[in-house]
Residue, then its C-alpha position, 0 to 999 in steps of 0.5 A: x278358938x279350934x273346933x274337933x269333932x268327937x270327944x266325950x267323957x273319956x277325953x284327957x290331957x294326958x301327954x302319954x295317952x291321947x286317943x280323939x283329935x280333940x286329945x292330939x290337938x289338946x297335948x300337941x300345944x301342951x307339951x313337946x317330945x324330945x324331937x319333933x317331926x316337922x311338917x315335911x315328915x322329917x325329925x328336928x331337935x325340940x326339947x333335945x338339942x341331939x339324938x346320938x347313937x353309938x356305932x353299934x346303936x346299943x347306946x343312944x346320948x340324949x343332950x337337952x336343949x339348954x334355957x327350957x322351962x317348964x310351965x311352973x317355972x322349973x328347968x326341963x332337966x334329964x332327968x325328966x326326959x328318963x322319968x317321962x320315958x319311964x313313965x310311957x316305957x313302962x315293961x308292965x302296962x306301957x302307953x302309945x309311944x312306949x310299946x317298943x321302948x318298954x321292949x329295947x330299953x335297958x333299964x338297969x344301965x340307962x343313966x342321967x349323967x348331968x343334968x343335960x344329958x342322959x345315955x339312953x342304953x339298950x338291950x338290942x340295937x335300934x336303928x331307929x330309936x330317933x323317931x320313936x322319940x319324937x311321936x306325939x305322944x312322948x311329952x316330957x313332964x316334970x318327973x314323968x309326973x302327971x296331974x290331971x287337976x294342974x298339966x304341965x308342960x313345955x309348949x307354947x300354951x299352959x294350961x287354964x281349965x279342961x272340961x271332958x267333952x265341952x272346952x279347955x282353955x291354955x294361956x300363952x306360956x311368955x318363957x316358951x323357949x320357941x317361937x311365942x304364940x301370936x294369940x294371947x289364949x287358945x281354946x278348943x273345942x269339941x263338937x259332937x258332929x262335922x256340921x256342926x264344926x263347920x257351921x261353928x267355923x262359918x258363923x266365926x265362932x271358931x277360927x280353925x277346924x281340923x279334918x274338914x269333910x270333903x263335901x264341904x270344900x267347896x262351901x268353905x271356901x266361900x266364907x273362908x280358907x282351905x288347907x290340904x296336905x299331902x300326908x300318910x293318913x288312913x281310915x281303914x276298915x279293921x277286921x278281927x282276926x280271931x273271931x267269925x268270920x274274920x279268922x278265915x283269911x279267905x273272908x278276909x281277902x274277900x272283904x279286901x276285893x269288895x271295895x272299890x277302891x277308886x270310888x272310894x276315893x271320888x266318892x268319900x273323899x272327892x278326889x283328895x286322896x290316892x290309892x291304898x294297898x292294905x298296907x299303911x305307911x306310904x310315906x316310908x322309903x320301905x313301902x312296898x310300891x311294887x305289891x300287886x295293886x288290889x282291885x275290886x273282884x266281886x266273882x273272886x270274892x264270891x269265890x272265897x266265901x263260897x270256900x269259906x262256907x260263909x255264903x250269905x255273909x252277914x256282918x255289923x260294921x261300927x263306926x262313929x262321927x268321931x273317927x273323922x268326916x270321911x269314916x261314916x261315908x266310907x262305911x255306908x259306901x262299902x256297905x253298898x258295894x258288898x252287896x254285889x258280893x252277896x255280903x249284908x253289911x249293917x252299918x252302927x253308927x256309934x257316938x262316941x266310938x271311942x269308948x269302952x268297946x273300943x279294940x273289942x269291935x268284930x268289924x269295925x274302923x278307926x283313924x290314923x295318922x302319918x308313920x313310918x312302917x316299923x312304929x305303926x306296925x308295933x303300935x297297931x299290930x303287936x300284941x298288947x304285952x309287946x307293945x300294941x296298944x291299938x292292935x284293933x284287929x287282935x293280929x298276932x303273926x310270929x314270923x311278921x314280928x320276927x321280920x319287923x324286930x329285926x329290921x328296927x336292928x339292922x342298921x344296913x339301910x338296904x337290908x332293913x328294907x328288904x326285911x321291911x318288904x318281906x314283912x309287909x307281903x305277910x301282912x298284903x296275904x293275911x292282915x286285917x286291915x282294909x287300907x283303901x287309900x290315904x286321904x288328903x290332910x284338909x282343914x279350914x280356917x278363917x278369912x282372919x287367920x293367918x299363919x297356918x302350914x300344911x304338914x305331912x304329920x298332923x292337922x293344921x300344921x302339926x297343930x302348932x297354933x302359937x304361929x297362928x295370928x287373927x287378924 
């Protein structure tokens, strides 16, 4: 049994829209995306035997792994692959993986050749589609179909029974085209706070949980395992950039020289983490290391706001359990340290956060994990109609897009890191982010578990729980 924190009744076994860890968790087991990345961040084939693009990178063939079923029996065919593209590619409300698919693909001239292959063309080069193709949140399905009453997939576990808030239980799928599951049954669990994850873990009534807070290491250590990865994940603080204050870029840059950044990292994380820059993807060869690092200055934020006119500054920060162990230390701790700068932060703790409000909150928080810099960048900082599923800080800069678009193109790799450079010092002068650091991936297990990996990626290596065995 794993345990997730958060959860409630907006949790879904929908392969193209999982949003909570115990969601992630839920469809890494179910379903399985055309690629996969590993747990070194690298692309592998998964239900896709090859990704190949033309010269040009305007015509990508997709040839399908042979001997794949379905959980119902069916061949996994083309033909589904183009229908659960379709599905999460849709130009008129596409889904978390599908904002840049629904933009480049061309529709019209896209063709399922036979039933193993399928020539995926587009309207402009994309010299990165591979990795699109292998985010999480791209399962195929029979059809594109999805029956929230019977789920199908391809992973190593069918589903069994799914209770919004509480328990979904998968059996062991015996025809899994990979390596079987060592356990007969899968069931997760959410939990509506990490204490109570955690004493769950402890008394052996779940075997693994993901996200461990990082105060409590140390405890469980002593009743079980601990296991930390190196990785790209961040909690940032989210500032709208189209409200009060935040539509100042001077507040904005004020709020960014309040954080400690170091504390941050001894205090919320206990050392398991590095620093962050306001910028995400530090796992992407683009990743502009030589912008100046960020510190804290309390007189050159003070400073700004004085400019601002926002003197006394008094702003609400949400937050919730379940955006993950470290999100509700961080908010108390930035409220703290705002003080020095005259700033009142008052702190709301919601549970769920992730409900109707989300993406509506002023000033706010939110969990990410592992990406490279141009998938992140459409998903999180897109305009909704273009692909930004989760723009949180309601960012819309021409120029920044017009850099990020262009780099997806280019397929000269030192070009595309130089307008991948130039994208990311707009966002380091004007974003909305507050990125202080990337944190350790750790999560715990029981003495009795065996099997786990550590994974750039995502928890519990990737959440692949059909290597996992109890003893």
């Amino acid at each position: 049994m794993h345990g997730g924190t958060g959860g409630g009744a907006k949790d879904t076994l929908d392969p193209h829209q999982p949003v909570t860890a115990v969601d992630i968790a839920r469809v890494s087991n179910l379903y399985e995306p055309l690629l996969f990345w590993n747990n070194n961040y690298e692309l592998e084939p998964a239900l896709a035997e090859s990704v190949e693009p033309s010269a040009d990178a305007l015509t990508w063939t997709i040839t399908m792994r042979q001997g794949v079923t379905f959980h119902n029996g069916q061949p996994v065919t083309a033909d589904d692959a183009w229908k659960s593209i379709q599905r999460v590619a849709d130009p008129d409300a596409p889904l978390s993986a599908g904002g840049q698919l629904s933009q480049i693909i061309d529709f019209s001239s896209t063709k399922v050749v036979d039933e193993t292959t399928l020539q995926l063309v587009l309207n402009t080069p994309y010299a990165i589609l591979d990795s699109l193709l292998a985010e999480y949140t791209l399962g195929i399905i029979p059809g594109g179909e999805f029956d929230p009453t019977n789920p199908i997939g391809t992973g190593a576990f069918k589903y069994e029974s799914f209770q919004a808030g509480t328990t979904s239980t998968f059996g062991k799928y015996a025809d899994y085209w990979g390596d079987a599951a060592f356990v007969d049954s899968l069931v997760i669990q959410d939990f509506s706070d990490d204490n109570a994850k955690v004493n769950a873990l402890q008394a052996g009534q779940v075997q693994t949980i993901d996200n461990l807070p990082y105060n409590l290491i140390d405890t469980i250590k002593g009743t079980g395992g601990v296991l930390t990865a190196e990785g790209g994940q961040w909690v940032p603080f989210t500032m709208r950039v189209d409200q009060a204050p935040f539509d100042d870029v001077r507040v904005r840059q004020a709020m960014r020289l309040i954080v400690d950044r170091q504390a941050m990292i001894d205090q919320t994380l206990s050392g398991y983490g590095s620093l962050g820059n306001d910028m995400y993807a530090p796992l992407d060869p683009a990743y502009a290391s030589d912008l100046p690092q960020r510190e804290q200055d309390i007189d050159q934020a003070k400073s700004l706001l004085q400019q601002a006119g926002v003197d006394g500054l008094q702003v609400e920060l949400f937050t919730g359990d379940d955006i993950g162990s470290v999100a509700v230390p961080a908010a108390n701790l930035f409220a703290e340290q705002a003080k020095a700068a005259g700033v009142d932060v008052k702190v709301t703790k919601k549970n769920p956060f992730y409900d109707d409000d989300y993406l509506s909150y002023t000033f706010a928080q939110d969990f990410w994990n592992t990406r490279n810099y141009i998938p992140q960048a459409v998903v999180g900082t897109y305009p909704p109609k273009l692909g930004g599923t989760y723009n949180e800080t309601h960012w819309d800069n021409a120029d920044h897009r017009g850099l990020v678009d262009a780099a997806a193109q280019e397929l000269d790799e030192a070009k595309r890191t130089d307008l991948l450079q130039q994208a990311q010092e707009i966002e380091y002068n004007e974003g909305g982010y507050i990125i202080w650091g990337f944190r350790q991936q750790v999560d715990g297990f029981g003495q009795n578990v065996q099997g786990l990996e550590p994974s750039k990626y995502l928890p519990l290596g990737n959440y692949k729980f059909n290597k996992v065995s109890v003893a």
